[in-house]
C-alpha positions in Angstrom: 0.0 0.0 0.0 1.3 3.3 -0.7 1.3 6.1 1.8 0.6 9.8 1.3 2.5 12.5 1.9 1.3 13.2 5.7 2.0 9.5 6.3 5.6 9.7 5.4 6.1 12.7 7.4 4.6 11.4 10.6 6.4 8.2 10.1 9.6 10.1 10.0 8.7 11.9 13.6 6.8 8.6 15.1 8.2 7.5 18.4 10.4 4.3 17.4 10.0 2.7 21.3 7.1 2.4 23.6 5.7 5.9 24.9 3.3 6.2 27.4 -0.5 6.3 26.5 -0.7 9.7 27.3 2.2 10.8 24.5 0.7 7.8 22.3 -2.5 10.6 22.3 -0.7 13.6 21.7 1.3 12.4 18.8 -2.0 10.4 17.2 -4.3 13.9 17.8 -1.1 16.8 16.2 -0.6 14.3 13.0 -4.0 14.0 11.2 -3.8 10.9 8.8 -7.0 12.4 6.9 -9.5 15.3 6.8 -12.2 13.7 8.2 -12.6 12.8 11.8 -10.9 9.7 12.7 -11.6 6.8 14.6 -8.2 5.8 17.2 -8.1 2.3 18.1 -6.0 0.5 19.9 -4.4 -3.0 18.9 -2.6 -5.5 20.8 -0.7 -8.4 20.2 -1.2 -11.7 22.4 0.7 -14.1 21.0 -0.4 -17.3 18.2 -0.3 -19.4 21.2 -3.8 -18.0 22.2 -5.7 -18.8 19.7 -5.9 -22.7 20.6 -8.3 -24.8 22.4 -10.3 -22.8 25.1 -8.0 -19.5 25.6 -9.4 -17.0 23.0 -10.1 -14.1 24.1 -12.7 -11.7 23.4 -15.1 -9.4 25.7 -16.6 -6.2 25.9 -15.9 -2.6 27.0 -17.7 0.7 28.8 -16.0 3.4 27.3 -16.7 6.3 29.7 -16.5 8.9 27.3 -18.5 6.5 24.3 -17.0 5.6 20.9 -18.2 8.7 19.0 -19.6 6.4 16.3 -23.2 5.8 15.3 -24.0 2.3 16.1 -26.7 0.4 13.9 -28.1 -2.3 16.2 -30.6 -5.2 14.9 -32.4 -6.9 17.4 -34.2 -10.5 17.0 -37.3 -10.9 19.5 -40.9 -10.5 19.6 -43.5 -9.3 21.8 -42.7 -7.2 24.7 -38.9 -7.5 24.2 -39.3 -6.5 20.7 -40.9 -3.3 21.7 -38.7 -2.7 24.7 -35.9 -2.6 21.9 -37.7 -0.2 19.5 -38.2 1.9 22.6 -34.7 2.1 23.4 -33.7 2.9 20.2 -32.9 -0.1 18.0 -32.9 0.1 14.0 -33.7 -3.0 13.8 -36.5 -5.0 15.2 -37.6 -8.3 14.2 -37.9 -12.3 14.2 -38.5 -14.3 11.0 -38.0 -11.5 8.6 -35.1 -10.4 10.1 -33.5 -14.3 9.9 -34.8 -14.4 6.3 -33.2 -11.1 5.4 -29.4 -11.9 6.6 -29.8 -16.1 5.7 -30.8 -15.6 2.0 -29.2 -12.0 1.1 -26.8 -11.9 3.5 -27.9 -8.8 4.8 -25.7 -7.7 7.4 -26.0 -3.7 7.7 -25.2 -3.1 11.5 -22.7 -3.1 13.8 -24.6 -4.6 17.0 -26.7 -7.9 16.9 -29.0 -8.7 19.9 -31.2 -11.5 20.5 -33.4 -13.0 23.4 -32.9 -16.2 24.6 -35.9 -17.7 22.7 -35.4 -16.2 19.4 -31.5 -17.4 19.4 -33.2 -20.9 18.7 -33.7 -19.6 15.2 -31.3 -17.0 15.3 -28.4 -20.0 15.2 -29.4 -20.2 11.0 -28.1 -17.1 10.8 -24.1 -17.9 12.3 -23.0 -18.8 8.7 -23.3 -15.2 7.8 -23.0 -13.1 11.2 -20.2 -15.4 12.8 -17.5 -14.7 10.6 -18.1 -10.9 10.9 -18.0 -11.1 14.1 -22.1 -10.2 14.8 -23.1 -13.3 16.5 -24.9 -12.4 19.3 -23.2 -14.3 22.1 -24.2 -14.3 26.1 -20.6 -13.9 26.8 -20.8 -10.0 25.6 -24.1 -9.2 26.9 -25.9 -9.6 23.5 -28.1 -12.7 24.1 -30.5 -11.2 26.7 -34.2 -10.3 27.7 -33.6 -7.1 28.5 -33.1 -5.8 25.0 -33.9 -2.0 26.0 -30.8 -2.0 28.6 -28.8 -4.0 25.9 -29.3 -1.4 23.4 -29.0 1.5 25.3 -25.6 0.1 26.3 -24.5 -0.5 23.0 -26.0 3.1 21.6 -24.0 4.7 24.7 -20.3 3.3 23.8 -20.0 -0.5 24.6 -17.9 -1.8 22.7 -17.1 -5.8 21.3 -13.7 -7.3 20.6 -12.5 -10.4 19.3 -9.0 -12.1 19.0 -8.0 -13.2 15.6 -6.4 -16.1 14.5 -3.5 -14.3 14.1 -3.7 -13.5 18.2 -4.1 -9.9 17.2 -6.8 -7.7 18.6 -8.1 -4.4 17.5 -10.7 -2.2 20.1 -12.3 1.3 19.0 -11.3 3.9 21.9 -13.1 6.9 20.2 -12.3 9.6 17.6 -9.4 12.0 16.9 -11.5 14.8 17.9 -11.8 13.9 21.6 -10.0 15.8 24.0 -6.8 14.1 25.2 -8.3 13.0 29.0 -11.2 11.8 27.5 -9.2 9.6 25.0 -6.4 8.4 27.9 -9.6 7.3 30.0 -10.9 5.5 26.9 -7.6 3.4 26.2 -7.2 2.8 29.9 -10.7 1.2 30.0 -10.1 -0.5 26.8 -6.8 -1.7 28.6 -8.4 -3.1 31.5 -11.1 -4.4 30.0 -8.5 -6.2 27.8 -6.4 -8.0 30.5 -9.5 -8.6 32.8 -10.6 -11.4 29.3 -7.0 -13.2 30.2 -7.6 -16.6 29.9 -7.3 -18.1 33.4 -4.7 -20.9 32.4 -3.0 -18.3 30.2 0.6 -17.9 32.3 3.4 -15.3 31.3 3.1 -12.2 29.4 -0.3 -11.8 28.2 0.1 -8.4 26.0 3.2 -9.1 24.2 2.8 -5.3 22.2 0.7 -2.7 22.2 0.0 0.3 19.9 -2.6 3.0 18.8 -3.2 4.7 15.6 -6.4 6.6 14.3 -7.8 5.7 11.0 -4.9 6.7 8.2 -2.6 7.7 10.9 0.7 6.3 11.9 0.8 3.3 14.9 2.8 4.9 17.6 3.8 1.7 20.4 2.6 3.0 23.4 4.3 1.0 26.7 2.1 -2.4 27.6 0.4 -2.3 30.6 1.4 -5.8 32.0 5.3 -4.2 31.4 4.3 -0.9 33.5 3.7 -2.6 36.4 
């Protein structure tokens, strides 16, 4: 891939060793990688040796200062759930015709998929096309549930998913560009924590082998790993 000119010149001023998450911010917000406001992640490395048997890892995050994206969220449920969601702000609200829609086009235009605990009996048809973009609903991250109206709220208000790869790689949203510094630090650290708090149990050793954070186009600056600061 080639890189513009901005790119190169951050790249030439980027921190080559680990900084701290608060100089990881300053250099990601004073070296724009586009015009348009972007998203800063931050990605991890675990090591391959986690993606085996039992010990991937994936979980969900409270940003306290939200994502600063709009969230699409579908919902699968009936009855009072179904309007509990529709209440609470879902795009998305349905049973069968939902099912239909994403098992024979393949629909898949939202970020957030909830589902109650009866309607994942059908909602299992649908794994072939949700499951490997990561929109399964799943108990583990609070998106198989009854109480679709908190579940949506949630995810409208900055909860965030993430997932491992098989790579043992690991990418979590911690807001946009535009944040203010202190509300972007607080982000990462709860991204952070919410990170090594989904360690495996019988995961031993260093658990996050690298660290680093990079908005959209920008440049990845390695920021210090929290299981090194300590």
């Amino acid at each position: 891939m080639k890189h513009g000119k901005k790119y190169r010149a951050a790249l030439k001023k980027a921190p080559q060793k680990a900084v701290s998450i608060e100089e990881a911010v300053k250099f990601v917000k004073a070296n724009a990688g586009a015009k348009f406001d972007e998203t800063v992640d931050v990605y991890f490395h675990l090591g391959k040796d986690l993606t085996k048997g039992d010990t991937a890892v994936r979980g969900t995050v409270k940003l306290p200062n939200g994502s600063g994206k709009t969230v699409k969220i579908a919902v699968f449920a009936g009855g009072d759930a179904a309007e509990a969601a529709r209440q609470a702000g879902a795009d998305y609200v349905g049973m069968a015709d939902l099912i239909e829609k994403v098992t024979k086009e393949g629909w898949c235009d939202f970020d957030v998929a909830i589902a109650t605990v009866e309607a994942m009996k059908e909602v299992r048809k649908c794994a072939r096309v949700l499951g490997p973009r990561g929109l399964m609903p799943n108990p583990k991250t609070g998106t198989v549930t009854d109480d679709t109206a908190t579940a949506v709220k949630e995810a409208k208000g900055g909860k965030v998913d993430f997932r491992m790869d098989k790579t043992g790689n690991l990418a979590v949203i911690a807001g946009k560009r535009s944040f203010e510094d202190a509300a972007l630090v607080s982000n990462i650290k709860a991204v952070v924590a919410a990170v090594q708090a989904a360690k495996p149990a019988n995961v031993k050793g260093t658990f996050i082998k690298s660290m680093s954070i990079s908005s959209t186009m920008g440049v990845g600056v390695p920021v210090i790993a929290a299981t090194d600061a300590e």
